[in-house]
C-alpha positions as CSV (number, residue, x, y, z in Angstrom):
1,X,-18.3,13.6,-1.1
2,X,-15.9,10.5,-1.5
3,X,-12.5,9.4,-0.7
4,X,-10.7,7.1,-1.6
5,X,-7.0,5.4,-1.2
6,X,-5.8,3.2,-4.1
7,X,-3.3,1.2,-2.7
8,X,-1.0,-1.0,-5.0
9,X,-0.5,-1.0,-9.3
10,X,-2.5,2.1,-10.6
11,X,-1.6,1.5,-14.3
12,X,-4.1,-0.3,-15.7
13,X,-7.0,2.1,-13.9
14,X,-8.3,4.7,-15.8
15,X,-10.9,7.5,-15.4
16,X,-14.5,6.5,-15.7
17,X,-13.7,3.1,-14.6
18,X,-16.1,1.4,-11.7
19,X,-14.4,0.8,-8.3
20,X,-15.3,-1.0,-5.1
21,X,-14.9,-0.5,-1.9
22,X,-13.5,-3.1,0.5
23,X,-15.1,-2.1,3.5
24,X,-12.1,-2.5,5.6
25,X,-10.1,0.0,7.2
26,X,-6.5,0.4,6.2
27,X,-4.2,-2.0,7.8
28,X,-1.2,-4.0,8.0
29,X,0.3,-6.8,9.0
30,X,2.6,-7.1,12.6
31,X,4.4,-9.7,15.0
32,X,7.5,-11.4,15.7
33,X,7.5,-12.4,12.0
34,X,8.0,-8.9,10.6
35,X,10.7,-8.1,13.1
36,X,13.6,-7.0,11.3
37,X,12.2,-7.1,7.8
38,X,12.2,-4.9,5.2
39,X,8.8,-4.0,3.7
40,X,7.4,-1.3,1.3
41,X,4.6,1.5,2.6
42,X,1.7,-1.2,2.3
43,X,3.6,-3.0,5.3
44,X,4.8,-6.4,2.4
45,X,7.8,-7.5,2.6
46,X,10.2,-6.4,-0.4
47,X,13.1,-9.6,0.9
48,X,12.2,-12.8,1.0
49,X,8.5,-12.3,0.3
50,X,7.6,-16.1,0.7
51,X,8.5,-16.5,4.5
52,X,5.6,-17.2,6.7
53,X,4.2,-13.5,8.4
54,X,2.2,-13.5,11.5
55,X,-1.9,-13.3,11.0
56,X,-2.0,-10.5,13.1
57,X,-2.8,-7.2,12.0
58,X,-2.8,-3.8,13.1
59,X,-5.6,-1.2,12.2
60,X,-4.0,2.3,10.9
61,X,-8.3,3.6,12.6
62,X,-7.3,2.6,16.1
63,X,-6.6,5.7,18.9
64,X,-2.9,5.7,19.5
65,X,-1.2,5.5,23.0
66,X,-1.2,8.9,24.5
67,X,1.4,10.8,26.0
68,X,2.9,9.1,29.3
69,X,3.8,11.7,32.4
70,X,7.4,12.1,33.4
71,X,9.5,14.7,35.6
72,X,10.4,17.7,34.2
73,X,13.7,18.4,32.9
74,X,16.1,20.1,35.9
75,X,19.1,20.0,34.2
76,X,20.2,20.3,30.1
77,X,21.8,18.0,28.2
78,X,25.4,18.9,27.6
79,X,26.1,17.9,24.3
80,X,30.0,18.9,23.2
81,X,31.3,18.8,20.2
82,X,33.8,15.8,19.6
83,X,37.0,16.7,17.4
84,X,37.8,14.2,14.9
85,X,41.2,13.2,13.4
86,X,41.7,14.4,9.7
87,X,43.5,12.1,7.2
């Protein structure tokens, strides 16, 4: 069995053609460079695409943070609803 992710223009692939693989695992790029960007699912910027990003990069294959311990709840959020002025 194989898998595989294609990531970026699929129009000019077509079935039977040959494909490679990169040997990397799927990543992106992070840092104080990317803070408040926009970018598309790949993690590239769509604005400004030119400005310097950081060189550091984060694996999507690394074990995430796990869940910290806190108190339990003792009492519930009141949450009220707030009437509103009609025009």
């Amino acid at each position: 069995m194989s898998g595989a992710f294609l990531f970026g223009d699929d129009t000019k692939i077509k079935e039977g053609d040959t494909v490679k693989r990169t040997k990397r695992v799927a990543s992106m790029p992070v840092g104080e460079a990317m803070i408040g960007r926009v970018i598309n699912p790949l993690g590239q910027p769509i604005e400004r695409p030119r400005i310097h990003q950081d060189k550091t990069i984060f694996s999507a294959g690394t074990q995430s943070a796990g869940v910290i311990q806190r108190q339990p709840v003792k009492q519930p959020l009141q949450n009220r609803p707030q009437s509103r002025p009609t025009a």
